[in-house]
Each structure stands twice: as structure tokens, then as C-alpha cells.
ZAROTOR-788951 format. One record per residue (C-alpha): residue in one letter; z, x, y; residue number from 0. Coordinates in steps of 0.1 Angstrom, whole numbers, plus 5000, padded with zeros to 4 digits. Last residue first. Layout:
BEGIN
SITE type    z    x    y seq
SITE    A    Z    X    Y NUM
...
This chain:
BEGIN
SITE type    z    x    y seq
SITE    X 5075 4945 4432 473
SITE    X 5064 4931 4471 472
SITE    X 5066 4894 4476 471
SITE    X 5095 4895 4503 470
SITE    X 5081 4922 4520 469
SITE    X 5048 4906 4521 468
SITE    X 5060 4875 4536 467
SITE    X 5083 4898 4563 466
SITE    X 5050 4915 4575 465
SITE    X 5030 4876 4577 464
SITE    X 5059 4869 4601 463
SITE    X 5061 4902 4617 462
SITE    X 5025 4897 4629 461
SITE    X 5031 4864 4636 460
SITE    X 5058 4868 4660 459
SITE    X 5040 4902 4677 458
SITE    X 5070 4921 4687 457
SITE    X 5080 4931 4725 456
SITE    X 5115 4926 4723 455
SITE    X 5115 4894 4743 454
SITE    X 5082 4885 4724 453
SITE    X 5105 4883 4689 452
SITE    X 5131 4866 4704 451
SITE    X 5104 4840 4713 450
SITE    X 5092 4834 4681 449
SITE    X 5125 4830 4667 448
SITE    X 5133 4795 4694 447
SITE    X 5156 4795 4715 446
SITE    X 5182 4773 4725 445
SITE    X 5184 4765 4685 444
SITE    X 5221 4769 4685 443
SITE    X 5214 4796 4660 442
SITE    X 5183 4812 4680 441
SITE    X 5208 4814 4712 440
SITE    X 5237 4829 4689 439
SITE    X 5212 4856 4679 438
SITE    X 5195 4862 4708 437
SITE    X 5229 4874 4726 436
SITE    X 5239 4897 4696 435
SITE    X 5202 4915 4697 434
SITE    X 5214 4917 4737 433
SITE    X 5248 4929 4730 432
SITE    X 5234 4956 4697 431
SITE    X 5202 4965 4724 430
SITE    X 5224 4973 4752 429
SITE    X 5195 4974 4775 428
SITE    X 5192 4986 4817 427
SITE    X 5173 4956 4835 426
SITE    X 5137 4948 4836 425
SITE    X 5128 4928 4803 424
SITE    X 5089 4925 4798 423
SITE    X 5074 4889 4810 422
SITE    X 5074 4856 4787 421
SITE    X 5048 4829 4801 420
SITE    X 5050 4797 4780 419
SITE    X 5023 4773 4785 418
SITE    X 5024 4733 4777 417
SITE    X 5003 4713 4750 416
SITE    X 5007 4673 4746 415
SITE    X 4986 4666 4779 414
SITE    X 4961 4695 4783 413
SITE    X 4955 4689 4745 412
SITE    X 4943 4655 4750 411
SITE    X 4908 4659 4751 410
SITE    X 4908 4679 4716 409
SITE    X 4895 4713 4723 408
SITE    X 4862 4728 4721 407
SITE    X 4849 4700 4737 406
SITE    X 4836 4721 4769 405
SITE    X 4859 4701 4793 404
SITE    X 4884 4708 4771 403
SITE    X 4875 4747 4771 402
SITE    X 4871 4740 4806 401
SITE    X 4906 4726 4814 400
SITE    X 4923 4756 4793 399
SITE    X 4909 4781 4816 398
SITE    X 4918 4762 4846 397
SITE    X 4955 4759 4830 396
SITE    X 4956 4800 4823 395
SITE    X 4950 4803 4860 394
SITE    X 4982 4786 4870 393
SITE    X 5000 4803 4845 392
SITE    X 4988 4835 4856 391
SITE    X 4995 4825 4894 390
SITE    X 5033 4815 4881 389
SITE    X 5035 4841 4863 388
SITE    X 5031 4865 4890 387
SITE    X 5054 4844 4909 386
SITE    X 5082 4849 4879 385
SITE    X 5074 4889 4882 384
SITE    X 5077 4893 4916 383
SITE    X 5114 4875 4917 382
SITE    X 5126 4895 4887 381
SITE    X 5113 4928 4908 380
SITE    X 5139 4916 4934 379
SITE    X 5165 4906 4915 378
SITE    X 5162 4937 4894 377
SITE    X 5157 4957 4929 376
SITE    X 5190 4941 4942 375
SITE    X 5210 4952 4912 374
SITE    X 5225 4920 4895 373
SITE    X 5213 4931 4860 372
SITE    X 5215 4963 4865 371
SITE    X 5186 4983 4875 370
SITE    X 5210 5008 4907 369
SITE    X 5234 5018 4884 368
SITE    X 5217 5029 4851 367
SITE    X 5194 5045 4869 366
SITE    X 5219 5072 4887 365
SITE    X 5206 5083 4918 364
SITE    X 5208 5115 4943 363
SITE    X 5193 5138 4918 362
SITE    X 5165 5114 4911 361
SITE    X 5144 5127 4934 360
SITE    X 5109 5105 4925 359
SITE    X 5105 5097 4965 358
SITE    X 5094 5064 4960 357
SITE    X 5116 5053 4930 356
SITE    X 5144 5075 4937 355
SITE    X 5151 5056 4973 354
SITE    X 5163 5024 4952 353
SITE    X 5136 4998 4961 352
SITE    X 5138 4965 4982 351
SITE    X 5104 4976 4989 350
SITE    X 5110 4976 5028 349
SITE    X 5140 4992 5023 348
SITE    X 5120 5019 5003 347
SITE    X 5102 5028 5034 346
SITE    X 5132 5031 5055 345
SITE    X 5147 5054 5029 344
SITE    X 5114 5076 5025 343
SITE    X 5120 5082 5068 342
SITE    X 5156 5090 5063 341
SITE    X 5149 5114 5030 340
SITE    X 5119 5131 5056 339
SITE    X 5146 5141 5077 338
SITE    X 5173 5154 5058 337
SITE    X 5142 5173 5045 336
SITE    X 5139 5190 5080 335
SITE    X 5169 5206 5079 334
SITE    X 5169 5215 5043 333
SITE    X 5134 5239 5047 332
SITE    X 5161 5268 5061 331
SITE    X 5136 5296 5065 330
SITE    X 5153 5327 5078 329
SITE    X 5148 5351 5044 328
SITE    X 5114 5346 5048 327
SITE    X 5112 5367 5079 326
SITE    X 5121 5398 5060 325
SITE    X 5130 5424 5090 324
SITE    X 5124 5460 5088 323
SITE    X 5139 5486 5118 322
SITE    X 5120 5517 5125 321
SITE    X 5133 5540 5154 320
SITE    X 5144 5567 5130 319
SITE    X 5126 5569 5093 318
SITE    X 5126 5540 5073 317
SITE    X 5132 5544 5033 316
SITE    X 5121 5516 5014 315
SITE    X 5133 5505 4979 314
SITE    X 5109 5485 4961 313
SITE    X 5129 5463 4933 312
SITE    X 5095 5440 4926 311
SITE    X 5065 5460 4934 310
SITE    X 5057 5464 4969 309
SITE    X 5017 5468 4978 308
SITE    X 5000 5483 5009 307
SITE    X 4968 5471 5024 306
SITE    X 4951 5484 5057 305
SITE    X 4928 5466 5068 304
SITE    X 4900 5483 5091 303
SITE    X 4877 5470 5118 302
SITE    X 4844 5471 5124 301
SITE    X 4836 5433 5127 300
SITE    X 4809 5430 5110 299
SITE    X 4813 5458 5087 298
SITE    X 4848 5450 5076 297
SITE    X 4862 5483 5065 296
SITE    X 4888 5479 5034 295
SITE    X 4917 5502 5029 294
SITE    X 4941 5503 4999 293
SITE    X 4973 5518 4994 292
SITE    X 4982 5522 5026 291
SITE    X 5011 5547 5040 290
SITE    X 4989 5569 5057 289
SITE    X 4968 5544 5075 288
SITE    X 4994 5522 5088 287
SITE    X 5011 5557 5102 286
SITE    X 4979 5567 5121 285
SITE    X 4978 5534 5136 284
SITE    X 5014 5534 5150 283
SITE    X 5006 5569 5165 282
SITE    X 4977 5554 5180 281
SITE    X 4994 5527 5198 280
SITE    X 5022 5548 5211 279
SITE    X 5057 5548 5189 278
SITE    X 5088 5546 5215 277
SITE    X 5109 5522 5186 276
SITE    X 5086 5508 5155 275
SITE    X 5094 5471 5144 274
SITE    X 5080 5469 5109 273
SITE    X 5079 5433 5100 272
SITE    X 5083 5426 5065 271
SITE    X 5067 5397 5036 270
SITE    X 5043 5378 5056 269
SITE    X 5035 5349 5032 268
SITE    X 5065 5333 5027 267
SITE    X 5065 5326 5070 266
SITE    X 5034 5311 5065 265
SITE    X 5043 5291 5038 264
SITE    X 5072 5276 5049 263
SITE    X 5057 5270 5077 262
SITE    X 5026 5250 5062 261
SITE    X 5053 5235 5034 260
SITE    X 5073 5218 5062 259
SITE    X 5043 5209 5082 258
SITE    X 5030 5185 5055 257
SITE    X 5058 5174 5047 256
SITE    X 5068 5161 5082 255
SITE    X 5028 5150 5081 254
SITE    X 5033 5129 5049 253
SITE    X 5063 5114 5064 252
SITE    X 5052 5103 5098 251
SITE    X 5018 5088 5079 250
SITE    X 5043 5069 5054 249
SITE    X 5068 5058 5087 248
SITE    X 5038 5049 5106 247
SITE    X 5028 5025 5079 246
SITE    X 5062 5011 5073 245
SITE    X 5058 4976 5084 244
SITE    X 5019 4974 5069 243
SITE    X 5029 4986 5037 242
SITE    X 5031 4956 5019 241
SITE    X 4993 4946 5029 240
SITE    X 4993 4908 5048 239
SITE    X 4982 4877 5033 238
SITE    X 4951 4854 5047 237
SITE    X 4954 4819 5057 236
SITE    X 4988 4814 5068 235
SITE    X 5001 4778 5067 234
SITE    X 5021 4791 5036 233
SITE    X 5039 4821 5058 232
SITE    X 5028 4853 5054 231
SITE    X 5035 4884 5030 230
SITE    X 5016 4876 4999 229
SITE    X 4988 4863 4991 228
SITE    X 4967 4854 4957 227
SITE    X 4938 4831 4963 226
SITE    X 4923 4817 4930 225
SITE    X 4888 4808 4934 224
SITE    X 4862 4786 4912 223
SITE    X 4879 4753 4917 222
SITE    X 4884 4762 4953 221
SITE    X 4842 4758 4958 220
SITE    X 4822 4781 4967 219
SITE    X 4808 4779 5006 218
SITE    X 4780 4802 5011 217
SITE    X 4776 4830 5042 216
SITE    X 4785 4859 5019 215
SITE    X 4816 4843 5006 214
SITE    X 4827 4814 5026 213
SITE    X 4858 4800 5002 212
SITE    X 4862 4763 4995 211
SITE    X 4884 4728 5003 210
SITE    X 4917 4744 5006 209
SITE    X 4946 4719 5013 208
SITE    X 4973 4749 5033 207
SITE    X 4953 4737 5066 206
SITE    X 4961 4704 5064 205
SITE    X 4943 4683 5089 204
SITE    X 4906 4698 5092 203
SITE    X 4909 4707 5057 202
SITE    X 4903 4739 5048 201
SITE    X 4874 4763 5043 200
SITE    X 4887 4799 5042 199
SITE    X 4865 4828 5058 198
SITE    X 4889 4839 5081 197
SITE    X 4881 4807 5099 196
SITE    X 4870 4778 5085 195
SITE    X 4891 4751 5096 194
SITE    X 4892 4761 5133 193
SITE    X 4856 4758 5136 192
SITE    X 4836 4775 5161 191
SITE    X 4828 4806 5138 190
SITE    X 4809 4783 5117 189
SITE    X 4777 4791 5127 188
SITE    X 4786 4831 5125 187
SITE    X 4800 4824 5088 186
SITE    X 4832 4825 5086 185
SITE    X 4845 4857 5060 184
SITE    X 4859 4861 5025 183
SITE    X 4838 4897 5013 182
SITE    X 4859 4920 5031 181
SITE    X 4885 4906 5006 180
SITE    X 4870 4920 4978 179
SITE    X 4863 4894 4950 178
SITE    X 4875 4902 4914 177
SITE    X 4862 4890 4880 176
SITE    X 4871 4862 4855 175
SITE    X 4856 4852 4825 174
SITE    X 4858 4818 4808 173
SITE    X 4854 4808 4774 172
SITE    X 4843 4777 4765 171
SITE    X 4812 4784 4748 170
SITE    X 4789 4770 4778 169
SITE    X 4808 4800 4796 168
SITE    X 4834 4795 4828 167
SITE    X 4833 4821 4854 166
SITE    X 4862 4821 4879 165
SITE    X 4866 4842 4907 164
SITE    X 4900 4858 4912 163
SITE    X 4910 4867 4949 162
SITE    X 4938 4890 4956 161
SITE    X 4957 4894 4990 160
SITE    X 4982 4915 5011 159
SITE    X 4953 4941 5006 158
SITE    X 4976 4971 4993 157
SITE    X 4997 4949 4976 156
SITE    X 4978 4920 4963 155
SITE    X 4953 4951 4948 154
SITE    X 4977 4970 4933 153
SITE    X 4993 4940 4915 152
SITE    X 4960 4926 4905 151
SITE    X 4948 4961 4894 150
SITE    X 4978 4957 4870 149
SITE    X 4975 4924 4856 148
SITE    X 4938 4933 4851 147
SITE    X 4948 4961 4830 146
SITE    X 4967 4938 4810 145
SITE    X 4939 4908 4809 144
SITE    X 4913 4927 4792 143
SITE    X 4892 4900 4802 142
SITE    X 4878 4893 4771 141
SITE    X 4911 4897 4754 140
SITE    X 4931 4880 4774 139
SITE    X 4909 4848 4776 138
SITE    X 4906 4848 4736 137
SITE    X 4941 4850 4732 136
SITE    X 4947 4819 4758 135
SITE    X 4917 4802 4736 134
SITE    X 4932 4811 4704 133
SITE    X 4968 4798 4714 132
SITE    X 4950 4761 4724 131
SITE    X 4935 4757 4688 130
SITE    X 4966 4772 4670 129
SITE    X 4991 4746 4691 128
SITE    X 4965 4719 4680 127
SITE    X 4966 4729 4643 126
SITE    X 5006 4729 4643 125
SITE    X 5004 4691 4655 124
SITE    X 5017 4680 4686 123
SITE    X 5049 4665 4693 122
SITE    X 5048 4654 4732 121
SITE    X 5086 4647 4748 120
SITE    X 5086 4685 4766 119
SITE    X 5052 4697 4756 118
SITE    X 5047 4716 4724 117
SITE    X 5040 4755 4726 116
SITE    X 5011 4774 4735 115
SITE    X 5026 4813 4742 114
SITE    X 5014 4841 4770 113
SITE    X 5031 4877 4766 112
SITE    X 5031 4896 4800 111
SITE    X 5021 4928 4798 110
SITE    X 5035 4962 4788 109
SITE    X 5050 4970 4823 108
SITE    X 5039 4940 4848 107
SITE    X 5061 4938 4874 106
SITE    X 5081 4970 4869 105
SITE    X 5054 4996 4862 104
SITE    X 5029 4975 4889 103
SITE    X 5059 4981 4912 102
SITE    X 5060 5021 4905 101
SITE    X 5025 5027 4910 100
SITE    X 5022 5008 4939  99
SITE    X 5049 5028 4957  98
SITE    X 5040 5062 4936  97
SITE    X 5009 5058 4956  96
SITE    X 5026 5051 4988  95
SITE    X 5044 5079 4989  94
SITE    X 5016 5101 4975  93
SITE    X 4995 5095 5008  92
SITE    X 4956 5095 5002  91
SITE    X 4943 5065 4988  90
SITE    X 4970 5037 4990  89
SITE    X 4972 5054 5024  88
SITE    X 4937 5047 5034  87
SITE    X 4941 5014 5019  86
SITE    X 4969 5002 5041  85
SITE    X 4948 5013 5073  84
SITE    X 4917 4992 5062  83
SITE    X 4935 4964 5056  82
SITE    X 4948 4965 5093  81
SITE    X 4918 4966 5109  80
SITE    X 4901 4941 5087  79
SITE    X 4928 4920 5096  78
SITE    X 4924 4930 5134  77
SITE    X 4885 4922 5129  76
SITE    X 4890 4889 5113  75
SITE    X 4912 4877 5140  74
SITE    X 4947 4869 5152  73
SITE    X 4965 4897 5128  72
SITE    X 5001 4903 5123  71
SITE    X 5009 4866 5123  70
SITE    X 5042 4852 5134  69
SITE    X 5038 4819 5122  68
SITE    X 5014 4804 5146  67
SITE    X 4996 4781 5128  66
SITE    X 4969 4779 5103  65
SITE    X 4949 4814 5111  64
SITE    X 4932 4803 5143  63
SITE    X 4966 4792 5151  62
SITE    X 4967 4815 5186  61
SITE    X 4990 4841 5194  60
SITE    X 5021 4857 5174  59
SITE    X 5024 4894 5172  58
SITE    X 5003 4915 5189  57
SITE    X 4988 4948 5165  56
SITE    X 4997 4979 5190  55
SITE    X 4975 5000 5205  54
SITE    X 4967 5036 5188  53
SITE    X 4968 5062 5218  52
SITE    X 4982 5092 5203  51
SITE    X 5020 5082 5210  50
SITE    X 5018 5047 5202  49
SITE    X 5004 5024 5219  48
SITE    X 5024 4988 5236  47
SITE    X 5040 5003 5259  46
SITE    X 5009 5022 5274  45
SITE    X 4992 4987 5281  44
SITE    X 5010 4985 5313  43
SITE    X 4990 5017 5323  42
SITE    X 5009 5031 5355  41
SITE    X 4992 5043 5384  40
SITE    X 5015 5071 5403  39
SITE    X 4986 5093 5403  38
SITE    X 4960 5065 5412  37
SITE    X 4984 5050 5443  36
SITE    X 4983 5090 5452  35
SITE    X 4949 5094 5450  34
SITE    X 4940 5060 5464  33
SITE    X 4965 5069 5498  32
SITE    X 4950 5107 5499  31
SITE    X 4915 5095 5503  30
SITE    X 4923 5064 5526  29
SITE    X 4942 5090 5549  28
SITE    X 4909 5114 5547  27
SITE    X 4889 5080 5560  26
SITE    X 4912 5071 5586  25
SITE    X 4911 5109 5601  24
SITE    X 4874 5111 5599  23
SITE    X 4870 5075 5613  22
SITE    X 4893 5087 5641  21
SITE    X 4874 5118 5644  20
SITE    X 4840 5103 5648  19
SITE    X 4857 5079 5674  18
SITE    X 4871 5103 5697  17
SITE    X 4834 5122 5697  16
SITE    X 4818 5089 5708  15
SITE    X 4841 5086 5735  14
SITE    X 4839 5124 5746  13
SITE    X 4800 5120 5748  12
SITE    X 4780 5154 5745  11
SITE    X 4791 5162 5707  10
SITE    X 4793 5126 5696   9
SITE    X 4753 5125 5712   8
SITE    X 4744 5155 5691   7
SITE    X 4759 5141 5664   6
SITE    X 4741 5113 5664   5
SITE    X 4706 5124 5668   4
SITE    X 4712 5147 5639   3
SITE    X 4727 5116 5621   2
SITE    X 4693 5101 5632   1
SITE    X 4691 5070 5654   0
């Protein structure tokens, strides 16, 4: 039967026509019923975005990444995620630039200073110690080791990682250049196994023993690598950027700055509004004209600008019905940088940083105070520094192990010869009390000259071979 068919015969039989109207009715209810269950529909995913849509990282989850500890990231993809929003602000937002900036100042400064000394209960030979300190000099030279020090910081920072590839010469010497991160990742047949994900090969029982890194689909060995996180737990492959907590609060911040100096600006940049009383459109025109200095004809659009200029100490003389107002004299910028101090003060909590050092406003802050001795950011940067050389250290023994390997030093310098690390002094000097402090240490023979000389940031054999000729010199 057609539906012409059909209608005619719902139009002739009453019955037929009862039942059209019913299904009519039952379908305009089931209409009505979906757009209302749909209007009043609510996302449970919406509490976990932000306000223009961005979904929240989950916390927590699955121990593809060593163990649940809390993680930020469950996968490669969220970590790359994440990486990727730390380094567009370590790019583009001066906050977190004068972050990093400011804790590669304090953790490294001038350098850390690198010594060979004798081995507690070992008495090595002056020759040996010379051997072992020309290798470590050698290594900081050809890898230009300060401004290495430095892009190590940025880069464990805004990464939440660093990874050092070692390559030792048949000379002995070793080399060492930087892997990006984006590089460490499971290969697609290996994506089944729990102990190579996020590109780290461990062993299948302890997953902080690392047997090798996957870097472009091969497996180099942990010998070769230094890993360098920060911001996870141990059993935690991968480290997390420092920023990642406060990320909205640096985006929030550059845009409350942002629209503070567009308002201020616009309303700086019209200088008086004329209000005229009863004045027709044309009249108004007429008096724009005549009181112009310049006028400039647009001739695609065909319109005229009228220009008039006010020297400084203009006096104006208003005729009746016209009132001036100067709309920058209403801009009150303060309001809104109460605001931006409390967002710059909950990203300097994160630091463990005096507010002055990410927001460079000293006038709030006294220096002296806040990088004491037992100021929280001393302790803090103290901290960063003495696991920094740790990882140097740690390094420096690898290097040491191939020159030995090598032959170019006696077999059993690793075993007689230890490394001192020295890094640059943080808190506030009193150079007579500390020169006063070094002195009674060096006469007690707690410490040695040489080191008193790297504390303030003298070259001990330099100023040895300097005080020889001054003695000698007529």
C-alpha cells in the first residue's frame, strides 16, 4: 500500500484515523521528552576541563610507568602532552623565563669547581693526583662544561628530565652531547612490555635497575646514558617539568597582563571626549572640521579624519553645551596588579622562591633577608646544587673509568683517587667573618688551602705559581 493509499483509507476509516493520530501524538511526546532529557544532559567529563574545554591530566592509574606513584602522565602521549605545554612557556611567557633563568643563576652561577684529591685511607702520589686532575680539566674544557651546566638546568626543568649521552675517544677523552626527550620512546614491537615502556629498558623485576634506553627504535646501553629527573618518585620512569603545577597560573598571569596594558592603553590613547549638548549630526561635523589641524580623505572608503594636535599646557575654551572628559585620568591599573602579585606568589611557592625573583619587584623585598643562610630558598637552592653534583660527580667517574680503561691512567687510580665537587657560595657574604672562618679551618687542617681558594672562586695553582713570583721578584 502507498502512503497515498494510506491516507486515503485513514481519512475514510475512523479507526485507522484514531491510530495515525495516536502515533502522531506518541511520536511529538518522544520528540519533546529526548529534547528535554538532551537539554538537561549533563557532561560528567565537564569537571574535570577547564573553562575553554582543556581536560584534565588523571592522576594515578596504571604502573606502566614503574608503579603507581601519583603520576601526572599514564602514557607517552600525555607526557609528550605535557612537555610540550612547559616548553611553550619556557618560550614565550617572561614569568617562566626569569624562573629558569633565575635557578640556573643560583644552581650553577660561575660553575662548579671539580678537584682530584687522595682517597680516604689511600696516599697517592702527587703525579697521580696531576694525571687524574688533567683528565677532569680536559673533560670540562672540551665540553665546555659551564654552559652545559646551565642548559642542563634549563633543560631538567622545563622537561622534568635531561639525558646525557656519552662518547668516549680512543684518546681517552670523552665527549658528551644531549638527547631530547621526544627521542626516548618503546618501540611499536615492544609496546607490550611493561619493562620498556616510555622508552626505558628495565628489568622485568626492578623497574629503578635500568638495563638501556630505546632511542630511535635501538636499545643503547645504560653505560652510555645518564638520566637526569626530577619531580617523580624513584620507581617513576620519566620526570615531570617544574612548571607543570602552576601552568595555568603562568598562562592566567601573562593574559591578566596582558589585558591590563591593552586597557590601559586604549584608554591612554584617546585623550578627550567632547560631549556636545542639542548639536544635530551635521552641525557636529561642521565643528570637527573647523577646529582640525589636519584632514586626510581616505579614497577607499571616502571618509574624512579630522586631526587636531594639543601641545603640552593646552588650555581649551568650550563654548555652552560642551563638557570634556580625560578618560585616562580614570584608570586605576593597582586593582588588577593586586591580582597578578597573588597569582606570581603561587608560582614562586612552587619554586620555593622569594616572590622578587619571578616577578623582579624588588620593592617589596629585602635580599639580604630572604638569602640567609637558613632562608628557605638557600636551603632550597643548597639542596639543587648538592644533587647536581651528585649527577656531575657521577658522570665525572664514567669519564675517569675510560681513561683507565684507555691506559691513560694507572689501573688503580679509580681506587686511591676520589672527586671533590665545590659549588659557588649562595648566601649573603661577610667576607672579613667568612675569610676569618677559612682561616681557623685551614689552621686546624679541616681544610685544606686549596680549597679556600675555590670557595672564593680562585684558581689554587694559579695563585700558587702568582705568590712564587712575588716572592722572587727584586
Amino acid at each position: 500500500m502507498t502512503a497515498t493509499a494510506a491516507k486515503e483509507t485513514a481519512e475514510h476509516d475512523p479507526a485507522a484515523h484514531r491510530v495515525d493520530s495516536r502515533l502522531k501524538y506518541l511520536q511529538r511526546r518522544l520528540v519533546e521528552a529526548f529534547d528535554d532529557l538532551w537539554d538537561s544532559f549533563v557532561d560528567p567529563a565537564e569537571a574535570v576541563c577547564d573553562v575553554d574545554g582543556t581536560p584534565w591530566t588523571s592522576l594515578g592509574g596504571g604502573s606502566a610507568g614503574g608503579g603507581d606513584a601519583g603520576m601526572a602522565f599514564l602514557n607517552e602521549q600525555q607526557l609528550a602532552q605535557i612537555r610540550d605545554q612547559c616548553r611553550a612557556l619556557a618560550v614565550a611567557n617572561e614569568f617562566a623565563i626569569n624562573g629558569h633563568e633565575n635557578r640556573i643563576s643560583y644552581i650553577v652561577g660561575s660553575g662548579h669547581a671539580y678537584r682530584a684529591v687522595a682517597r680516604r685511607g689511600s696516599s697517592p702520589d702527587q703525579a697521580l693526583l696531576q694525571d687524574v686532575q688533567a683528565v677532569l680539566d680536559e673533560f670540562v674544557r672540551l665540553n665546555r662544561w659551564h654552559q652545559r651546566q646551565q642548559e642542563i638546568v634549563h633543560r631538567k626543568d622545563r622537561d622534568g628530565e635531561c639525558f646525557l649521552r656519552l662518547f668516549p675517544a680512543a684518546d681517552g677523552s670523552t665527549r658528551v652531547r644531549f638527547v631530547e626527550p621526544a627521542e626516548i620512546a618503546t618501540p611499536s614491537e615492544r609496546s607490550g612490555d611493561p619493562s620498556a615502556s616510555f622508552g626505558v629498558q628495565t628489568d622485568p623485576d626492578d623497574v629503578e635497575t635500568v638495563v638501556g634506553y630505546w632511542i630511535g627504535g635501538r636499545l643503547v646501553d645504560a653505560d652510555q646514558i645518564q638520566h637526569r629527573k626530577a619531580n617523580v618518585d624513584a620507581n617513576v620512569k620519566r620526570g615531570l617539568p617544574l612548571f607543570f603545577p602552576v601552568r595555568k597560573n603562568l598562562r592566567r598571569a601573562e593574559k591578566l597582563l596582558r589585558n591590563m596594558s591593552v586597557v590601559a592603553e586604549i584608554q591612554s590613547a584617546i585623550a578627550i571626549i567632547r560631549k556636545h549638548q542639542a548639536v544635530t549630526a551635521a552641525g557636529l561635523a561642521d565643528f570637527v572640521a573647523a577646529g582640525a589641524d589636519l584632514s586626510v580623505a581616505n579614497s577607499g572608503t571616502g571618509r574624512t579624519s579630522h586631526f587636531r594636535r594639543y601641545a603640552p599646557g593646552t588650555i581649551l575654551d568650550a563654548a555652552a553645551g560642551t563638557d570634556y572628559q580625560f578618560p585616562a585620568a580614570g584608570i586605576d591599573a593597582a586593582r588588577y596588579v593586586t591580582v597578578l602579585q597573588a597569582e606570581l606568589r603561587a608560582i614562586a611557592s612552587r619554586l620555593v622562591m622569594p616572590e622578587f625573583m619571578l616577578s623582579s619587584d624588588a620593592s617589596n623585598a629585602n635580599y639580604s633577608s630572604t638569602m640567609v643562610a637558613e632562608g628557605p630558598a638557600v636551603k632550597m637552592f643548597d639542596r639543587l646544587q648538592h644533587d647536581m653534583l651528585e649527577d656531575d660527580i657521577a658522570l665525572l667517574w664514567r669519564v675517569l673509568s675510560h681513561a683507565a680503561t684507555i691506559g691513560r691512567l694507572p689501573s688503580d687510580a679509580l681506587a686511591n683517587v676520589d672527586i671533590q665537587g665545590i659549588p659557588p657560595r649562595l648566601a649573603v657574604r661577610d667576607r672579613l667573618k667568612e675569610a676569618q672562618a677559612d682561616q681557623i679551618l685551614v689552621r686546624n687542617r679541616a681544610m685544606s688551602v686549596q680549597t679556600m681558594s675555590i670557595r672564593n672562586g680562585l684558581d689554587p695553582e694559579q695563585e700558587e705559581v702568582l705568590s712564587r713570583q712575588h716572592a722572587i721578584a727584586p
